[in-house]
N, C-alpha and C positions, 0 to 999 in steps of 0.2 A: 131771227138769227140763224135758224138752221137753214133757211133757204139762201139766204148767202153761202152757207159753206156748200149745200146740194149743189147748187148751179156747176162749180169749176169741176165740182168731181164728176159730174153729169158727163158734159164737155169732155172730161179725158179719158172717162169710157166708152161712149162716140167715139175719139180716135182709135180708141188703142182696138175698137171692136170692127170699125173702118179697116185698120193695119193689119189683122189680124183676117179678114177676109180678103185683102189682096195675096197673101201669102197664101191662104189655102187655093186661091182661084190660078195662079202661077204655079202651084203645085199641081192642080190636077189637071191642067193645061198641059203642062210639061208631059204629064204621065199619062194623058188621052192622045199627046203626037207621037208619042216613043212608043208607045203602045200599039198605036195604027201602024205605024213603021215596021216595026218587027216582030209583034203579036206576042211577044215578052214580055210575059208580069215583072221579072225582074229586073228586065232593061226600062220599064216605065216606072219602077219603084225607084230604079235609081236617077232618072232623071230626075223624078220628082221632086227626089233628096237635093241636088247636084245644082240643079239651078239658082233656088233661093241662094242659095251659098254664095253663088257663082254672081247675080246678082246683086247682093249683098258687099261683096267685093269692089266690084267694079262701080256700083253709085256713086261713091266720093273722086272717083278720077273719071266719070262720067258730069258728075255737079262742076268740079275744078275747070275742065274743058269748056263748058259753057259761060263760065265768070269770066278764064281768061279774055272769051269771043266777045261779049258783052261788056267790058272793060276797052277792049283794041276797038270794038265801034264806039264809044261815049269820048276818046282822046279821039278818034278823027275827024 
């Protein structure tokens, strides 16, 4: 009984520990190019803040774009 409940919680720790390492890797991404750019802890601090956000944002009308595209080629 308990390995049935283990498995799905397993599974959405895996994700959320997957999610949560793309996030930090886009983060210091962000803040190792702003960084080499202008040798500015504060301008790679705020990159690093600015993108996930920015990011974050934009996915859903990034996703929507692509349904629309993949919709107009399945009617043609």
């Amino acid at each position: 009984m308990v390995k049935a409940v283990a498995a799905p919680y397993i599974g959405c720790m895996v994700i959320a520990a997957k999610s949560m390492s793309q996030v930090l890797l886009h983060m210091a991404v962000a803040f190792g190019v702003m960084y080499a750019v202008t040798g500015s802890l504060a301008f790679g601090g705020l990159a690093a803040i600015i993108e996930p956000v920015v990011n974050v944002a934009l996915l859903p009308l990034h996703d929507r774009l692509w349904l629309r595209i993949r919709r107009r080629l399945a009617a043609a």
